[in-house]
N, C-alpha and C positions, 0 to 999 in steps of 0.2 A: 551435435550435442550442445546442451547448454552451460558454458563456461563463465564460472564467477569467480573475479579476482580483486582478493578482499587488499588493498593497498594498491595505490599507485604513482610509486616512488619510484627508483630508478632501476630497481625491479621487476615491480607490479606492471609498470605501464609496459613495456617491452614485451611483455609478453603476453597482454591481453590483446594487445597489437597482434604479435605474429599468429594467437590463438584464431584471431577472426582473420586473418587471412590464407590459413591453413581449411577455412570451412566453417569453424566452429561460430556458434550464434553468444557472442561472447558481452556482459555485463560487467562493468569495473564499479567496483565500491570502496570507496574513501570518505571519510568522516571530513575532511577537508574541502569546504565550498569554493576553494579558492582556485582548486585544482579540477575540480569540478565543470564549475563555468568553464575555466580554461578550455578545457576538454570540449564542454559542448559547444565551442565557437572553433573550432577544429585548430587549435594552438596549443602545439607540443612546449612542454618545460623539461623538459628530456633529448638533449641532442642526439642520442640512438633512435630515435623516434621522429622523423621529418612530419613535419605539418602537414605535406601534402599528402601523404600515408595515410594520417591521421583522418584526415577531408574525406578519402575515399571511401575508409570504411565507414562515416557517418552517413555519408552518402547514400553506400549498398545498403545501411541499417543494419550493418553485420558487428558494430560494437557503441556502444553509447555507456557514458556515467553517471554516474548519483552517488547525493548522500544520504538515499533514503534505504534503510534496512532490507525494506519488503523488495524491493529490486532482484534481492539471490532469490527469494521462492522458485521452487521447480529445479535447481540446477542438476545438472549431471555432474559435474565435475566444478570443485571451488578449490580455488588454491590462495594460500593464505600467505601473503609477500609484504608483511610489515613491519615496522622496525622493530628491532632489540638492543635498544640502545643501553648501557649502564647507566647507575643510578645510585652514586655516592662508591663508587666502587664495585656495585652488586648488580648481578641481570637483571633487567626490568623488563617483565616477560608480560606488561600490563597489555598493550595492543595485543599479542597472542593472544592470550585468554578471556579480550574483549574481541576477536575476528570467531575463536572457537566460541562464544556462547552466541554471538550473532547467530553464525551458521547452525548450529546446533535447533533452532528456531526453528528453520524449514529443510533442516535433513530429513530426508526418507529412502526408504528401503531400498538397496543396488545404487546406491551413487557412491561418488570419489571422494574424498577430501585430499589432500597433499600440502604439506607445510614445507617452505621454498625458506623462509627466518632462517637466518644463521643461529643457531642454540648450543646448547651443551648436550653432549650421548645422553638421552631419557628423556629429553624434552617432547617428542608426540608420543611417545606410551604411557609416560607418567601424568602429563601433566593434559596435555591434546585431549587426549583419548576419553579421562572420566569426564572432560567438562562436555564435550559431545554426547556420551551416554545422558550424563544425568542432564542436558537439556532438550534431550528427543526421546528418551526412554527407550533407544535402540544401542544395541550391542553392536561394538566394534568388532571387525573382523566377521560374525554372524549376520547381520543386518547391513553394514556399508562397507565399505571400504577406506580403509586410512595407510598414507605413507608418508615419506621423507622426501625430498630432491633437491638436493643443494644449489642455491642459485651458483653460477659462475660469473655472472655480468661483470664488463672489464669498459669500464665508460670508454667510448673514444678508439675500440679496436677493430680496425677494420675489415681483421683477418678473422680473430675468433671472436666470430659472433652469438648472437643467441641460436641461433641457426647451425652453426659451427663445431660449437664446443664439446664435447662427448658431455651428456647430460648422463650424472647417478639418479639412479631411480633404486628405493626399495620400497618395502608393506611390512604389515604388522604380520599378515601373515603368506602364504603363495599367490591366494586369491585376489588381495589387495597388492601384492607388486606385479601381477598379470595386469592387474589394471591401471597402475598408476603407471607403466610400460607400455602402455596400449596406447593412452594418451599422448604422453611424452614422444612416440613412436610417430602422432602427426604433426609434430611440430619443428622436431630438429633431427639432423642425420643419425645419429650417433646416441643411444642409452647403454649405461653402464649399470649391472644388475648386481645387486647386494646383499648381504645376507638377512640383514635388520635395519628398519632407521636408526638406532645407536650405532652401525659402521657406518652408514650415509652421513651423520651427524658428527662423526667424528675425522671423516675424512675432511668434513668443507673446514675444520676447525684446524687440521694438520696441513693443509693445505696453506692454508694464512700464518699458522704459526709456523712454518719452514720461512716463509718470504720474512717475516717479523723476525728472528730473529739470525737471519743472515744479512738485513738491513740493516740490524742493529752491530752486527761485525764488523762491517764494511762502514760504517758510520764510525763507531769506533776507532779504527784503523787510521779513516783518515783525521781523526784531531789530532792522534798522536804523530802520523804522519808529515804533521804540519810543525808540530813540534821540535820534531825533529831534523826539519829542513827537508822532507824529501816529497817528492811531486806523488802524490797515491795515485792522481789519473793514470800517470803513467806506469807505476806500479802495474796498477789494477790491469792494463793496455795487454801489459809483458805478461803476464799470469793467463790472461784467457787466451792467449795463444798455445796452450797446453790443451789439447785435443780430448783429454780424459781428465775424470778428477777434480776438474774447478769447472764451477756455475757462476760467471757474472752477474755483479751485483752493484749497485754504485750507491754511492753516497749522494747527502741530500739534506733539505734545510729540516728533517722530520717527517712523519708519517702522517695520512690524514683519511677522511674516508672512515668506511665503518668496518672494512675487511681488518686493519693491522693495527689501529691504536685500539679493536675492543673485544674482536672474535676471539683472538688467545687470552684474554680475560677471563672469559665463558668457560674455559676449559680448565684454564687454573683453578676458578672457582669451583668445577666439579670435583677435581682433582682433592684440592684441600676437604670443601665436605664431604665427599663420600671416603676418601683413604686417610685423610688426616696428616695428609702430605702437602709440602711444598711444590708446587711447578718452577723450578730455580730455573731454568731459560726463560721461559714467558715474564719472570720478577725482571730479571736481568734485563731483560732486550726492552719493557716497559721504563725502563729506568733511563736507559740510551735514549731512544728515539724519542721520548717523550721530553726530554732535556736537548735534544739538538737546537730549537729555535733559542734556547739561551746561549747554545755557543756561538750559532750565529751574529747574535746582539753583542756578543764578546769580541767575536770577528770585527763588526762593525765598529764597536768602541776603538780597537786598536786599529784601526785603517783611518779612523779618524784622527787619534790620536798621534799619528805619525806625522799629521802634518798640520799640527799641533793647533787642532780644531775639537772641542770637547761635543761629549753628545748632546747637552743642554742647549737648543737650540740651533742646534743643526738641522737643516731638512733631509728627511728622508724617503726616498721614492723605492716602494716595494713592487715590485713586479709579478704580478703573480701572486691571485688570494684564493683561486680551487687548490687543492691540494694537489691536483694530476691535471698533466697538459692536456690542451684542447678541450678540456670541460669544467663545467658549471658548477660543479661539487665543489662546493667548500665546507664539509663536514669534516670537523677534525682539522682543520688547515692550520698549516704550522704555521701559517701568516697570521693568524690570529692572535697568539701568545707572544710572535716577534713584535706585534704591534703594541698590544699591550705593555711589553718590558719597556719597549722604546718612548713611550707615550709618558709611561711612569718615570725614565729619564730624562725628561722633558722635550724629546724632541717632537718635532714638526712633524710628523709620518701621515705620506702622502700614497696612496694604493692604486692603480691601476688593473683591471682585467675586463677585456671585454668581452669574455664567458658569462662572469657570475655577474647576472643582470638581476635577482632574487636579494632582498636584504640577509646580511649574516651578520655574524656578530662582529666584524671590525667595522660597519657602517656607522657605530656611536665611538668611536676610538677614530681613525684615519679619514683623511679626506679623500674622496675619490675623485679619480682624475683618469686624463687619457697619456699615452704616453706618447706625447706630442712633441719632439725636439726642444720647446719650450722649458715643456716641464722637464724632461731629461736636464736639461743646462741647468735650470734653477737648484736640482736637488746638490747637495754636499757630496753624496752618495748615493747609488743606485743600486739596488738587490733584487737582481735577477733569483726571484724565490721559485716561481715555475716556469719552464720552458716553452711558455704557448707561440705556436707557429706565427700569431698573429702580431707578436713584438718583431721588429724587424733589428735584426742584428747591426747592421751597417747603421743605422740613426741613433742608436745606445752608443755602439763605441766611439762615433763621430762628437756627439754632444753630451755624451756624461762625460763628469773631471774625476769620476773616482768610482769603481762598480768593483763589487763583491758576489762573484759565481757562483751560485750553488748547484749549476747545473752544467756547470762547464759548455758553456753553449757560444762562448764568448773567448774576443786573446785581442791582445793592445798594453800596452803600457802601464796602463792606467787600471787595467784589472786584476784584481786578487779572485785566486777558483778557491772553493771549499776546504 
């Protein structure tokens, strides 16, 4: 079959990937030339995705890129993996509805479509679905076929993979989840069959909103924790040794990524327009997690201040600008806003990762640096923000004078954990 995958983000590309290595004669389309080129010189920006993978299949000529439109003509099956990011607070479902009128161009009669976006329950029958009709003049469900499947992509896991993971699949209607299961069926072990994309859409949204706001509990826990003189790791330690009834959870300098600072947004938002209700956990747990890098910079003022060094002027080396170990995402990264608070209190803030090789948004606030024993020594303070395998433990506690854990990855004298 011919496979078009409209986005190729840390989504799209994974699985345009495994699509042509499963068989399929697979087409990636991104509006991004940058990622593009990338792609046609066989250089992954996706550490789930090895260059040499990458090589192969340009090689066999079983998947190549573009930013040119006319690329999807002919497909069998497109799937649509592009962001839904917010926008002043509100979904911005602008790529969706620019991937659906793309597509809509050269759909015809017995093909796929499948929306992978994280959205809110109604988003492919509401919104998917007429901008498809009205730009092919073909009836959903009568003429093509339309569903849901929630991406599960977990940067960095080497156990559940895309390959791995139980994949939901539903349709608008039997005909369209036979087929969008048919598909899915050549790609990964395991499809999970549903009743509607409105339960497919609401599961990938319940899924993130469980982890968001049990993150946001255990976050919580531990400031007061702290406050209160008592070790939460350890807490936390003694607790999951209870066999039933508690799910491990740790705390952390914030959320980042597009799963938990924005998918439970999408639902609130439904929630509020269509019942005229509040989502009080998703407000709540928004409110925590999205304020942890200020406690952090609270933490930091008072570690400073105890040894009676103000933050104006103090250097500070952050360790860790993806938001999640061992990878490149820095979307959402809580290093961002510690930077920025830190910056605005005049300090020196110095960032280290050798993941995120891509500019983000602390590349005009922080200096980037490597975390070279050097620099360790030189900072005031060192804030292990994420746990990448690639800092080495023994050269932080050896030559930092004063390190702030958030990751508890770290023990010496000299370090304060979360």
């Amino acid at each position: 079959m011919k496979v078009v995958v409209v986005g190729l983000g840390y989504v799209g590309l994974p699985l345009a990937v495994r699509a042509a290595q499963a068989g399929h004669q697979v087409v990636g389309f991104d509006v991004d030339d940058r990622r593009v080129k990338s792609l046609a010189a066989g250089e992954s920006y996706i550490e789930d995705v090895p260059s040499v993978d990458l090589r192969a299949l340009l090689d066999a000529g079983t998947f190549h890129a573009s930013a040119e439109a006319r690329v999807c003509g002919g497909f069998d099956v497109a799937l649509i993996a592009v962001p839904t990011p917010l926008h002043e607070g509100l979904p911005d479902l602008s790529y969706t509805e620019g991937a659906a009128r793309t597509l809509a161009r050269y759909l015809r009669p017995g093909a796929t479509i499948v929306v992978e976006s994280t959205t809110y329950p109604g988003t492919t029958e509401e919104l998917v679905a007429p901008l498809l009709e009205d730009g092919s003049g073909l009836i959903a469900g009568t003429d093509f076929h339309l569903g849901y499947s929630p991406e599960r992509i977990d940067p960095g896991n080497a156990i559940w993979t895309l390959v791995t993971t139980p994949k939901i699949v539903s349709g608008i209607d039997e005909a369209s989840c036979d087929a969008v299961q048919a598909f899915y069926d050549t790609i990964v072990e395991t499809t999970v069959r549903v009743e509607s994309p409105r339960t497919a859409e609401l599961a990938k949204l319940l899924e993130n909103t469980f982890r968001h706001v049990n993150i946001a509990l255990v976050n919580e826990i531990a400031m007061f924790a702290h406050g209160l003189g008592i070790d939460v790791w350890e807490a936390i330690d003694a607790a999951s040794t209870k066999p039933f009834g508690f799910m491990r959870f740790s705390p952390g300098p914030g959320v980042g990524g597009h799963c938990l600072p924005i998918d439970p947004s999408y639902l609130s938002w439904r929630v509020e327009r269509a019942l005229g209700q509040s989502f009080r956990f998703v407000e709540l747990a928004n409110d925590i997690n999205g304020h942890m890098p200020d406690y952090v910079v609270r933490r930091i003022a008072a570690a400073l201040n105890d040894r009676r060094k103000p933050v104006n002027g103090s250097r500070v080396l952050l360790l860790g600008l993806a938001y999640k170990k061992n990878t490149g995402d820095a979307r959402e990264s809580p290093a961002v806003r510690a930077a920025q608070l830190l910056t605005a209190m005049g300090a020196e803030v110095s960032g280290a990762d050798p993941y995120v090789v891509e500019s983000t948004p602390v590349d005009g606030i922080l200096r980037r640096v490597d975390a070279t024993p050097e620099e360790l020594a030189a900072a005031d303070i060192v804030v292990l923000m994420t746990d990448h395998d690639a800092f080495r433990v023994e050269e932080i506690t050896c030559h930092a004078a004063l390190v702030l854990d958030c990751r508890r990855r770290l023990s010496g004298p000299q370090v304060e954990l979360l």
